[in-house]
C-alpha positions in Angstrom: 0.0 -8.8 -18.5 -2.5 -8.3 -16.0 -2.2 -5.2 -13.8 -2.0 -7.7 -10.4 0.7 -10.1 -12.2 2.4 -7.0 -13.4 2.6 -5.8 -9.6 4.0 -8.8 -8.5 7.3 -8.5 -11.1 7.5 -5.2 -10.6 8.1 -5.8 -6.5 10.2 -8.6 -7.3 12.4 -5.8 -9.5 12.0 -3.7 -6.9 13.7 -5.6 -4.2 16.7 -6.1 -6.7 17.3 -1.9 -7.5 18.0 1.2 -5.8 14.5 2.7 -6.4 12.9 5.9 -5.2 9.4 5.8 -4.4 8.3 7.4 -7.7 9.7 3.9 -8.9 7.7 1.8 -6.5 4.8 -0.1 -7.8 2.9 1.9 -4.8 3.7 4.9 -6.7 3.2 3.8 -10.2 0.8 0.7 -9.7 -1.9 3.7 -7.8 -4.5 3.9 -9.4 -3.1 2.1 -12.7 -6.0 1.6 -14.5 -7.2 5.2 -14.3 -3.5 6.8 -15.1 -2.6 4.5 -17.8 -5.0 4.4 -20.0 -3.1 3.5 -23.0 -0.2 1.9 -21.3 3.2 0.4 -22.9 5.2 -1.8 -20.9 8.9 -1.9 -21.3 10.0 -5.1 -20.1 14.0 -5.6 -20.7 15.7 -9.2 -19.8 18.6 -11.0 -19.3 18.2 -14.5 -19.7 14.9 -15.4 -18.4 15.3 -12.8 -15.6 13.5 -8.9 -16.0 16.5 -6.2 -15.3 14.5 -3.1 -16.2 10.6 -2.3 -16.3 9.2 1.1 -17.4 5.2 1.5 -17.4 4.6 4.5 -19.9 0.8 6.0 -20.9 0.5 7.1 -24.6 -1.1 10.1 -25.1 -2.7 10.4 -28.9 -2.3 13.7 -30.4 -3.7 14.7 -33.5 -1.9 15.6 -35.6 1.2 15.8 -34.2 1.5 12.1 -33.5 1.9 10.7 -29.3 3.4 10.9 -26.6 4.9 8.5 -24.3 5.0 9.3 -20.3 7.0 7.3 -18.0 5.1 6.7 -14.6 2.8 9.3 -15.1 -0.6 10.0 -17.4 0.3 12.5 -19.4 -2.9 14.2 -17.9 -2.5 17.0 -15.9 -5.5 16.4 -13.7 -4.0 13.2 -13.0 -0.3 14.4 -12.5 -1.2 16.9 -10.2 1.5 15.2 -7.8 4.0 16.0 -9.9 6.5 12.5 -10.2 10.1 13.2 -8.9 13.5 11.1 -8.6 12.1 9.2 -11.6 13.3 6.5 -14.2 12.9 3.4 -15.7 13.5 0.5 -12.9 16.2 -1.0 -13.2 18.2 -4.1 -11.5 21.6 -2.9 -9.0 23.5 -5.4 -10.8 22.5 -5.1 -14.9 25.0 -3.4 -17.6 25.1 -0.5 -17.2 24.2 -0.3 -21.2 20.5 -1.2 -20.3 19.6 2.0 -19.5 20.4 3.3 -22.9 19.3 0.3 -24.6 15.9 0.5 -23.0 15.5 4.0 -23.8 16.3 3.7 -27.6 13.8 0.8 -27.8 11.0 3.5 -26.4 12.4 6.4 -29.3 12.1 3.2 -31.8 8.1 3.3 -30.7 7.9 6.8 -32.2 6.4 10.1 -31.3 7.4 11.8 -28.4 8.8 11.0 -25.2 8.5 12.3 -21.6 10.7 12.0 -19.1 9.7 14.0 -16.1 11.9 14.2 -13.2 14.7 12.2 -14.2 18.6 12.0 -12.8 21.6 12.7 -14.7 22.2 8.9 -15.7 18.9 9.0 -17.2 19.3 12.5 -19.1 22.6 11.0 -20.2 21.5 7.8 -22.0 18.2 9.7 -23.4 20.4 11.6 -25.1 22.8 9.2 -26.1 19.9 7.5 -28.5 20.3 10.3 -31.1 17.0 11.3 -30.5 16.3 15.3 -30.1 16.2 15.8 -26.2 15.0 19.1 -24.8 15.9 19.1 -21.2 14.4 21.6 -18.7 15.1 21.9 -15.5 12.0 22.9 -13.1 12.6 23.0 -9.2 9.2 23.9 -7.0 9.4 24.0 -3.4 7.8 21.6 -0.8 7.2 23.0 2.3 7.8 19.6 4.3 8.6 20.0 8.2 10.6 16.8 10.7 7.7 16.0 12.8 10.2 13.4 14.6 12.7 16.4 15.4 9.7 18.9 16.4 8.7 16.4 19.3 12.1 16.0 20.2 12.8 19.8 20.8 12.6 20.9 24.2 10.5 23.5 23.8 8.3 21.7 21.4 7.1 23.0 17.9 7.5 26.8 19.3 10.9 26.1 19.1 11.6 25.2 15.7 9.9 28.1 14.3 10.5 32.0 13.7 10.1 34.7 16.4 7.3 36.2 14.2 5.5 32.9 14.2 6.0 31.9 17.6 4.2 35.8 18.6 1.7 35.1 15.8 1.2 31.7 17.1 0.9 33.2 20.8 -1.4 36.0 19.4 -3.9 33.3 18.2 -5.6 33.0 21.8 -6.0 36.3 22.8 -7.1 37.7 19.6 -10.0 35.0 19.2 -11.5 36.3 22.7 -11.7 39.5 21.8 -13.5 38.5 19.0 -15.7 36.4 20.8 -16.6 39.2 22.9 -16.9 41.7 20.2 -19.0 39.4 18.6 -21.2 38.3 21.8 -21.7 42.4 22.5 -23.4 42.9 19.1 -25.4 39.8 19.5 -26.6 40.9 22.8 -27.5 44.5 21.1 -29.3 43.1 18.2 -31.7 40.8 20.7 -32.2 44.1 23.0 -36.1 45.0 22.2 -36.4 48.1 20.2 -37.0 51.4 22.0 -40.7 53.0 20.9 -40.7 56.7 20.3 -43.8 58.3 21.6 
């Protein structure tokens, strides 16, 4: 389908599942047309009613075969926000056997398949399609800080932070007019007219 109409079922899903953002259509509909450049829809229903949509971009690799990536390129350049809490959307109230089912239809496609940042449930029925799943675990850190709670302190954002920072932080001022002057003294030397020796 069309990228718009396939916004539109995919927020209609949404509304219906427990999604994390990296499930939205904010997150995966951004920039579709750039990210998926190959895609494959995976479009599972009950009755006349979607219970699980997966967008994944096919990466052609000679000659190993492709790749399938769920929600993401498969292009490092364009993953550089690397995708988290990720997974196939899928409807609160379908079978719990859609997961797997969906996920063995995608091994059916061939090649490989990407599944970055996936839960357990997900590792789980990936698994349970017989296919060989190689599962590693990568944690980075996100420095993040709760702006909301910062504002709230009483003694603002010098209060949520270390004693080193807070002297760093107090340093800041002090240290930039010194340089000031420092740097104001050696301009004032370097327009002083030079001295002629006789």
């Amino acid at each position: 389908p069309a990228w718009n109409v396939l916004g539109a079922t995919w927020r209609a899903l949404e509304a219906r599942a427990d999604a994390s953002f990296f499930q939205s259509w904010s997150w995966v509909g951004c920039r579709v047309g750039v990210r998926f450049a190959d895609p494959l829809l995976l479009s599972v229903r009950r009755a006349d009613e979607v219970v699980a949509l997966g967008l994944f971009n096919r990466r052609r690799r000679r000659p190993a075969g492709s790749r399938l990536c769920l929600n993401e390129s498969g292009v490092a350049a364009l993953d550089s926000i690397h995708v988290e809490h990720n997974g196939l959307l899928v409807a609160r109230d379908a079978p719990p056997a859609v997961l797997a089912g969906a996920l063995a239809e995608v091994v059916r496609q061939g090649g490989h398949v990407t599944l970055s940042g996936i839960d357990a449930a997900h590792l789980a029925a990936a698994r349970a399609t017989g296919a060989l799943v190689r599962a590693r675990a990568a944690t980075t850190a996100s420095p993040w800080i709760d702006l909301v709670a910062v504002r709230a302190e009483p003694g603002g954002h010098l209060a949520v932070v270390s004693a080193n920072t807070r002297q760093q932080i107090r340093r800041l001022p002090r240290r930039a007019q010194t340089r000031h002057r420092r740097h104001g003294r050696h301009a004032a030397l370097n327009r002083s007219p030079p001295r002629l020796r006789a």
